[in-house]
C-alpha positions as CSV (number, residue, x, y, z in Angstrom):
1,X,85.9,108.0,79.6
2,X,87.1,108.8,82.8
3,X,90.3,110.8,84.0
4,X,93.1,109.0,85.4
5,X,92.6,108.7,89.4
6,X,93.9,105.1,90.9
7,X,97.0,103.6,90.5
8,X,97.7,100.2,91.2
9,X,101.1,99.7,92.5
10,X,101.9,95.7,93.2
11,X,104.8,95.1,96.1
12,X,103.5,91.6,97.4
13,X,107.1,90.1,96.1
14,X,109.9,88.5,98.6
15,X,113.0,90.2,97.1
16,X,115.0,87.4,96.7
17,X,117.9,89.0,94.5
18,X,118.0,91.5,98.1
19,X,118.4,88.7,100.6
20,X,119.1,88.7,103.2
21,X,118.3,92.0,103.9
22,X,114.6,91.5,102.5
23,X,114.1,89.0,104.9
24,X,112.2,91.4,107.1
25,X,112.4,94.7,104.9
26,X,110.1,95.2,101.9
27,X,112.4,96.0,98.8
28,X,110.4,98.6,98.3
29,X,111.5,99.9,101.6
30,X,115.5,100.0,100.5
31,X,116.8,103.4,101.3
32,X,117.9,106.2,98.3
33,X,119.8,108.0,100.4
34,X,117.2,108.9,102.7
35,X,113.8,108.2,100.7
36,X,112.9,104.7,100.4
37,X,112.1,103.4,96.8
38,X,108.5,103.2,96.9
39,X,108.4,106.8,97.5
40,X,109.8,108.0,94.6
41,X,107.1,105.9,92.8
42,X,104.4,107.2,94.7
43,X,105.5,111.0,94.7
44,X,105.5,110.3,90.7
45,X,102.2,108.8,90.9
46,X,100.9,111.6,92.4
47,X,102.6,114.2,90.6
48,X,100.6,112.8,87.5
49,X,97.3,113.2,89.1
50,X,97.0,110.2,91.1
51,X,94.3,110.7,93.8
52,X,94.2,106.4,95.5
53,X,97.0,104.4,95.4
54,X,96.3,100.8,95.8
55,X,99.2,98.6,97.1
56,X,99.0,94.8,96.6
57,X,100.6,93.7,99.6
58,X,101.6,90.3,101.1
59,X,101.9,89.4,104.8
60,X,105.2,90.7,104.4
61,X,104.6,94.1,103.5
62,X,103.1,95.4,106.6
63,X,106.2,97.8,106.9
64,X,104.8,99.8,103.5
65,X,101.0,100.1,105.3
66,X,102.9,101.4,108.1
67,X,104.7,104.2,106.5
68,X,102.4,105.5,104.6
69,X,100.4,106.0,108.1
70,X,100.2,108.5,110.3
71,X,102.9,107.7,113.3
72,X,101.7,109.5,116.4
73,X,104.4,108.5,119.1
74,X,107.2,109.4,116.9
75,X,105.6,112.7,115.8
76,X,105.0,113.6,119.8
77,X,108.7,112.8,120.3
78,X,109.8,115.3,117.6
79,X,107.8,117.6,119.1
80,X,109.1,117.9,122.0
81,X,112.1,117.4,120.7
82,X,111.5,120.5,118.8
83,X,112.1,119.5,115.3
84,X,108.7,120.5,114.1
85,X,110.0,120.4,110.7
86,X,110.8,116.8,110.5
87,X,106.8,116.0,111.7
88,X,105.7,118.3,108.6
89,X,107.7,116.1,106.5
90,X,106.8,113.2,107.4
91,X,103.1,114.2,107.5
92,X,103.0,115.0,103.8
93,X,104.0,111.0,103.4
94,X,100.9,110.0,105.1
95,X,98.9,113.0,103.0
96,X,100.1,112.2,99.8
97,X,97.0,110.3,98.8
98,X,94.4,107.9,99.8
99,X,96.2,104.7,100.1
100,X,94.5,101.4,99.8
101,X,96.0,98.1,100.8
102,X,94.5,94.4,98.8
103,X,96.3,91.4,99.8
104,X,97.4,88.9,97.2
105,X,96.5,85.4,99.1
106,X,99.0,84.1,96.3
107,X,102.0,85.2,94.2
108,X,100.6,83.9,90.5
109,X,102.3,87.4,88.6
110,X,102.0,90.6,87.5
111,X,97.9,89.9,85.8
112,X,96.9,88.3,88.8
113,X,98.4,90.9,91.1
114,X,96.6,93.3,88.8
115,X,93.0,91.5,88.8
116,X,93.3,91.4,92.2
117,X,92.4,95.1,92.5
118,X,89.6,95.0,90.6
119,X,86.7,95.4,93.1
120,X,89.1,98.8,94.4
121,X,89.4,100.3,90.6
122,X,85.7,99.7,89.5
123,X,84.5,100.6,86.0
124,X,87.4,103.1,85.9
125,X,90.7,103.6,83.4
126,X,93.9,103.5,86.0
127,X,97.9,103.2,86.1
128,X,100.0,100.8,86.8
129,X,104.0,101.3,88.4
130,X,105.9,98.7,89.4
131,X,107.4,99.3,92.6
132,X,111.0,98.8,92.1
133,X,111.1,100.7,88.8
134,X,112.6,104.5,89.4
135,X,111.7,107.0,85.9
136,X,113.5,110.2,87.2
137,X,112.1,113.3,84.7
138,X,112.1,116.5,86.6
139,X,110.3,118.4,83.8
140,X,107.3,115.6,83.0
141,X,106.8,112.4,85.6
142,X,106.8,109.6,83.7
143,X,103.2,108.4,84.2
144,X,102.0,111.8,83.3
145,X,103.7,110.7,80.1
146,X,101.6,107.8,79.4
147,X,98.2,109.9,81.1
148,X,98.7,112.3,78.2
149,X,98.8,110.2,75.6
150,X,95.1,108.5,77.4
151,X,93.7,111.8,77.5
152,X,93.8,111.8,74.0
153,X,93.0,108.4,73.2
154,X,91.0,107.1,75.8
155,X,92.7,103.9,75.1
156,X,94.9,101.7,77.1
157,X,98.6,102.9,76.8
158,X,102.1,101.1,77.2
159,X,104.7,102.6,78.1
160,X,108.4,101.4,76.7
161,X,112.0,102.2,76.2
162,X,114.4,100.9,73.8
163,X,117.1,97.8,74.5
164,X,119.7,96.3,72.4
165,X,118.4,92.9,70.9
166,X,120.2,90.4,73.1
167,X,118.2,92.1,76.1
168,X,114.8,91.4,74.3
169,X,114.5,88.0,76.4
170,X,114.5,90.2,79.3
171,X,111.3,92.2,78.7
172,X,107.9,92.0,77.1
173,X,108.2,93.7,74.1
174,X,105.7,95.3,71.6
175,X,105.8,95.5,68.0
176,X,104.0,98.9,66.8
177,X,103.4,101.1,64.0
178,X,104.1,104.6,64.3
179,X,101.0,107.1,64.3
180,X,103.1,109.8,65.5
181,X,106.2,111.2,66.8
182,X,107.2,108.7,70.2
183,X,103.7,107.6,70.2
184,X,102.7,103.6,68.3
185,X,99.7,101.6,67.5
186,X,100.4,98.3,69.0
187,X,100.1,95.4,66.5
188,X,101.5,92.7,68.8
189,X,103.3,91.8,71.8
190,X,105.4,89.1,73.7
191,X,107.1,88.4,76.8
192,X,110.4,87.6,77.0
193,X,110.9,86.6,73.2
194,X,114.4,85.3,72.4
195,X,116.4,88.2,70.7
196,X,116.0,85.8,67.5
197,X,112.4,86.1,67.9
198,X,111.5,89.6,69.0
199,X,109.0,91.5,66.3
200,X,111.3,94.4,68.0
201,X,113.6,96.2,70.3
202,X,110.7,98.1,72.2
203,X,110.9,97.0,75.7
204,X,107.7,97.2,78.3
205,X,108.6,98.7,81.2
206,X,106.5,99.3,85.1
207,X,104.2,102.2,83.7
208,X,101.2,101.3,82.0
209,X,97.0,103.0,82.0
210,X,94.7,100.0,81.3
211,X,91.3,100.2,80.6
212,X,88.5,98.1,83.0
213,X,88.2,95.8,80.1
214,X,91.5,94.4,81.1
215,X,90.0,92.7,84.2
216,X,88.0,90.2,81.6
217,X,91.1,90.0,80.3
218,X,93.0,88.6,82.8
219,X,90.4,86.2,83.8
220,X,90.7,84.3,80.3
221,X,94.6,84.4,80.4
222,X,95.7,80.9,81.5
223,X,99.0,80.8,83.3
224,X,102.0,81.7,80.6
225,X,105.6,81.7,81.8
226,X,106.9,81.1,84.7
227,X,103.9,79.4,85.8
228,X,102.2,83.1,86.1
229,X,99.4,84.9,84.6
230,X,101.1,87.6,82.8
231,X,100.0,91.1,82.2
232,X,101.5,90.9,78.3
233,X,99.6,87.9,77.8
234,X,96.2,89.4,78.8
235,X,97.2,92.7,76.8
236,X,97.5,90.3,73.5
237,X,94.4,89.2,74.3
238,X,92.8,93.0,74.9
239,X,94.0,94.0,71.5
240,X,91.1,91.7,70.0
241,X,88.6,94.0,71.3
242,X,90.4,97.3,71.8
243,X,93.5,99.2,70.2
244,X,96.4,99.6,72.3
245,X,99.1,102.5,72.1
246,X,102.5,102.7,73.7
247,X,104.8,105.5,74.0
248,X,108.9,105.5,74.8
249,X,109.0,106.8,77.9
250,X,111.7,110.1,78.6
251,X,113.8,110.0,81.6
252,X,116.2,108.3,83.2
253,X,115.1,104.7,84.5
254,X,116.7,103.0,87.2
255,X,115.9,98.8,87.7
256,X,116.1,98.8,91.9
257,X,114.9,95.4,91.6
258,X,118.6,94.2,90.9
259,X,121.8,95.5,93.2
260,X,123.5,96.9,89.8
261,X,120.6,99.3,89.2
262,X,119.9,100.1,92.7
263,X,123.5,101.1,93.7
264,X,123.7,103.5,90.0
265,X,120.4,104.9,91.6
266,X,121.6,105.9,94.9
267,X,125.2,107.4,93.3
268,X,123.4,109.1,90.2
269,X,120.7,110.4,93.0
270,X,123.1,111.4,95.7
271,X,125.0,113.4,92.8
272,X,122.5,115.7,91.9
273,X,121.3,116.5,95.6
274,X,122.8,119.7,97.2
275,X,123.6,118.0,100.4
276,X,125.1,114.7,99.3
277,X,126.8,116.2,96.1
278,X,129.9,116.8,97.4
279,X,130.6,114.1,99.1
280,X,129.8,111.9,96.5
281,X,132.3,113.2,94.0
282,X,134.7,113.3,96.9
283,X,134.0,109.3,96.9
284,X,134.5,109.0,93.2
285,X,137.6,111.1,93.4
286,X,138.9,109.1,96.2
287,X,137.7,105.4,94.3
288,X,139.0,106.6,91.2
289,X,142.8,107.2,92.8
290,X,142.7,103.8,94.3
291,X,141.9,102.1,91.3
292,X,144.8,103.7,89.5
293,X,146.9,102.6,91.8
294,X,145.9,98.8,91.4
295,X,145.9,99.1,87.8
């Protein structure tokens, strides 16, 4: 089998939950701090291993092509500026990796998002991350998590965390039997099960490695919820021909797709930076007198 090398990395949604400042800014484009979102998941992706990244884009998304290119009049004006620093920085963006960009024509979900990348990823095993999903592990990325458990395999490999049961009809979740210690055979799996109906509390989050034989797949699965074709449906579907592991993935995960998770990323972020620490606890300190003083 081969090793781990493209990662596909869908961002062709419109953001809806962010209007209206998504109405001309990607949500992958939202700001921690100083680092948009999609940066943290590519600096994961290749901190794993990840050599491509293949984005699928819609006409929407031209702003992500865009930063990850090279940006020659702003790096002449740093220059003569003299801030030679800030051009290496944002050099090593453009550098990270290869970046390919596949336009999805139509927004049918996650598996067709996925199949969609098909003729870039070839005969290959690769990753997927969800592109408003943060994992923060400084010791082991989060998909090097999941490329571990591959390596050893050489099978396709989930990766989950664990929610309380009224969540289960947020997530796909996976019903496994334990082969050994965080890692489970995967006997079954549905998405978005009612919390009287889940098999389980193990939740499917945005990091996954899929084997090719996922693209057949995805071309059997007929459209499941939502009108969509989903990912967990064609997964059910891969476990008749091929075993399936997942793993609980360590680290802290963030959902930027929603404000609630998005603003806990940028304070619980800012906290631990040198140059935004301070400030932040000053904010805190400051929030937490006024609220005593209301209550």
């Amino acid at each position: 089998m081969f090793r781990v090398r493209k990662a596909v990395i869908p961002v062709a949604g419109f953001g809806t939950r962010f209007l209206p400042a998504t109405k001309s800014t990607p949500k992958e484009m939202l700001p921690i701090v100083d680092k948009p979102i999609i940066q943290f998941i590519v600096e994961e992706a290749v901190s794993s291993g990840i050599e491509t990244i293949i984005f699928i884009t819609g006409r929407h998304k031209r702003a992500i092509e865009d930063y990850f290119d090279y940006t020659p009049e702003l790096e002449f004006t740093l220059k003569k500026a003299g801030k030679d620093e800030h051009v290496e920085k944002i050099r090593e963006i453009s550098n990270m990796a290869d970046f390919v960009y596949v336009r999805q024509k139509e927004q049918l979900g996650l598996g067709h998002a996925i199949l969609s990348a098909e003729h870039v990823v070839g005969n290959e095993p690769f990753a997927v991350l969800l592109g408003d999903e943060l994992i923060i592990n400084d010791e082991k990325p989060a998909l090097k998590q999941l490329i571990d458990v591959f390596n050893r395999f050489s099978k396709s490999v989930i990766g989950t965390m664990k929610v309380s049961k009224e969540e289960t009809n947020k997530y796909g979740i996976v019903d496994g039997m334990e082969v050994e210690e965080n890692i489970k055979l995967v006997k079954y799996l549905v998405e978005k099960p009612s919390p009287e109906e889940a098999p389980s509390t193990d939740a499917i989050i945005g990091r996954y490695i899929l084997t090719p034989k996922i693209f057949d797949m995805l071309k059997k699965t007929p459209f499941g919820k939502g009108g969509e074709i989903q990912l967990t449906d064609a997964l059910l579907n891969l476990l008749n021909y091929e075993v399936i592991y997942s793993t609980e993935m360590e680290g802290r995960r963030y959902d930027t797709g929603n404000k609630y998770g998005y603003l806990e990323a940028i304070f619980e972020i800012a906290l631990e930076r040198e140059d935004t620490s301070d400030f932040v606890k000053s904010i805190i300190k400051r929030l937490n007198e006024r609220i005593d003083i209301k209550s």
